[in-house]
C-alpha positions as CSV (number, residue, x, y, z in Angstrom):
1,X,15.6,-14.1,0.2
2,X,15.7,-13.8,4.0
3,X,18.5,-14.9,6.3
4,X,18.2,-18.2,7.9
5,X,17.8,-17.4,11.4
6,X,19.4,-20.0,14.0
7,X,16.1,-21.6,15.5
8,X,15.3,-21.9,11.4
9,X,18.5,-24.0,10.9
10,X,18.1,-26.1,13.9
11,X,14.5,-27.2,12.8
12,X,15.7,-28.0,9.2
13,X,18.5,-29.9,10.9
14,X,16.1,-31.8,13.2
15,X,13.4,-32.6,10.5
16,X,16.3,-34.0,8.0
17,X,17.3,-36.3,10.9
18,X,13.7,-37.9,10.0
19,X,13.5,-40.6,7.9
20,X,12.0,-40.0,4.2
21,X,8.7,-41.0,4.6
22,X,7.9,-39.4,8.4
23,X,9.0,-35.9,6.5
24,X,6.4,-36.8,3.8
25,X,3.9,-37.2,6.6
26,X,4.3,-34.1,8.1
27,X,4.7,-31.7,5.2
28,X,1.5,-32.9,3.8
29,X,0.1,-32.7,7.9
30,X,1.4,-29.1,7.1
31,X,-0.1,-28.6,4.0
32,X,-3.8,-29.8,4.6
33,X,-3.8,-28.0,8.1
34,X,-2.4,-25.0,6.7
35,X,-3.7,-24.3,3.3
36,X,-8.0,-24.0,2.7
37,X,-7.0,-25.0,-1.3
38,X,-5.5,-28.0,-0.6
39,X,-8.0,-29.0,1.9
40,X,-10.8,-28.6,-0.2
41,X,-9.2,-30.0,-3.5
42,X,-9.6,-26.6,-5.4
43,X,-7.2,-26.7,-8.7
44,X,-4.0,-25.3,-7.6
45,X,-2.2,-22.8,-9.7
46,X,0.6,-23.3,-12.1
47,X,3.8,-22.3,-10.3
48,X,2.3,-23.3,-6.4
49,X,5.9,-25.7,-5.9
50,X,7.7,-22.9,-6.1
51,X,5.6,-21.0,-3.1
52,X,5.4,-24.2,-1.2
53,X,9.3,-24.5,-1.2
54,X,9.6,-20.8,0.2
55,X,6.7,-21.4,2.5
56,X,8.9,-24.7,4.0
57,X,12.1,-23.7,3.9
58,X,13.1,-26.5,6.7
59,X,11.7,-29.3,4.4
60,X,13.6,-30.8,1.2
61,X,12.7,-29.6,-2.1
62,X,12.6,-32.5,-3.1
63,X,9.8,-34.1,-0.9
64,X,7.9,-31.2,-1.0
65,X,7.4,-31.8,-4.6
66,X,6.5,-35.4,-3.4
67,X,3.8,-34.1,-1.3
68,X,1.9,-31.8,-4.1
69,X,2.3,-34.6,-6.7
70,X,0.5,-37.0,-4.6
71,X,-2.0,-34.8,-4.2
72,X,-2.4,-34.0,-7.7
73,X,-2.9,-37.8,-8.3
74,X,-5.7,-37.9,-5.8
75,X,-9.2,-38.6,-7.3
76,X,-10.8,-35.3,-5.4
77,X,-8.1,-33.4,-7.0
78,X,-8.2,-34.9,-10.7
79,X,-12.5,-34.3,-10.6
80,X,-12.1,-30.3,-9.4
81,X,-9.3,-30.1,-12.2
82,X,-12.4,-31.7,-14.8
83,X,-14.8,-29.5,-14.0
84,X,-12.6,-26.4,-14.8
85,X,-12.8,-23.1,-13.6
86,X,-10.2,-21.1,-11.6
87,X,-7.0,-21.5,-9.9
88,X,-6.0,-20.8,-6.4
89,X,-2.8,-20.1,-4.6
90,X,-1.6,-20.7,-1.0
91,X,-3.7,-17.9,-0.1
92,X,-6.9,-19.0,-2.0
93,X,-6.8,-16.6,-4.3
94,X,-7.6,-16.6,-7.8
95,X,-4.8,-17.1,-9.8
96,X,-5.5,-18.5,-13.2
97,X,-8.1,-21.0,-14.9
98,X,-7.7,-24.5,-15.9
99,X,-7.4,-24.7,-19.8
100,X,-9.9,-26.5,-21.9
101,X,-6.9,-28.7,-22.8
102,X,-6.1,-29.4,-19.0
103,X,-9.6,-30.2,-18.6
104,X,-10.2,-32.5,-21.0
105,X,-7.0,-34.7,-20.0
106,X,-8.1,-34.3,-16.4
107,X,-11.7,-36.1,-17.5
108,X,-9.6,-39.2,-19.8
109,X,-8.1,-39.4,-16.3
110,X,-8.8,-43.2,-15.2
111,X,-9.8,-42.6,-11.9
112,X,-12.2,-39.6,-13.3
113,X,-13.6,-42.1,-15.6
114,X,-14.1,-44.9,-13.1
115,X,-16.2,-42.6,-11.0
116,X,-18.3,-42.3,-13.9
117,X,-19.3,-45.9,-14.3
118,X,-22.8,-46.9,-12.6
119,X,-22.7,-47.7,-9.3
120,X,-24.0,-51.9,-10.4
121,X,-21.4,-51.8,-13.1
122,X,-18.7,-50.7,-10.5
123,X,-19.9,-53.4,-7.3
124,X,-20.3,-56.2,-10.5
125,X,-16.4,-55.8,-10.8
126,X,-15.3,-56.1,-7.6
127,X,-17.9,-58.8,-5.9
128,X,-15.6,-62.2,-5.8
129,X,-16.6,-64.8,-8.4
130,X,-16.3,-67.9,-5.6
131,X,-19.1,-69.4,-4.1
132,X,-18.7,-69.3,-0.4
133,X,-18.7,-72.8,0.9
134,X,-19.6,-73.5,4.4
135,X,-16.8,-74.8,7.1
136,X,-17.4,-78.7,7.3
137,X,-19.1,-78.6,4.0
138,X,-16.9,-80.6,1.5
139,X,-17.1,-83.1,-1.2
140,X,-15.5,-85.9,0.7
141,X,-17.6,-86.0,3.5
142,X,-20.7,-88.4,3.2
């Protein structure tokens, strides 16, 4: 590994002054500015925390892990992971291809599945059950 150079440790100091969730922020700010895979959702390959942590050095482990797990979880992400094919690294290079096994657990996903429901079936389930009742419109007045 590389020598941490003095304008390197005085950024890492002045981003772990930040509080949790404003580092969060701006590693994934980093991340989808930075890197065309993670931008466009493509299925990551196995191993990509470990370059992201090298590629960061002044962010915590620790959130950096945060940020790619979030994004794992995001519906965009869980569909590209369904439909298979390769993996890409920071670079968007091929590295890889998704497993039939991943695949299928990435389609019993929940939110792969719920984007698979019609579109009346889906708008059914969320349109409130209540009758809307105009203002000045009650029972007691006669």
């Amino acid at each position: 590994m590389s020598q941490e150079t003095a304008l390197g440790a005085a950024l890492k100091s002045a981003v772990q002054t930040m509080s949790k969730k404003k580092q969060t922020d701006m590693i994934a700010d980093h991340v989808y500015n930075k890197y065309d895979v993670f931008k466009r959702f493509k299925p990551l390959a196995l191993g990509i925390d470990q370059d992201l942590i090298a590629a960061m050095p002044q962010f915590d482990p620790a959130l950096i892990a945060r940020v790619l797990a979030n994004h794992c979880r995001r519906p965009r992400y869980l569909k590209a992971l369904a439909r298979g094919g390769k993996r890409f690294d920071l670079n968007n290079r091929f590295k890889g291809e998704v497993t039939p096994d991943e695949q299928a657990v990435a389609q019993q996903h929940p939110l792969v599945q719920s984007a698979h429901k019609p579109a009346e079936e889906t708008a059914a389930t969320e349109a409130p059950d209540t009758a809307a009742v105009p203002p000045g419109d009650t029972a007691t007045e006669a």
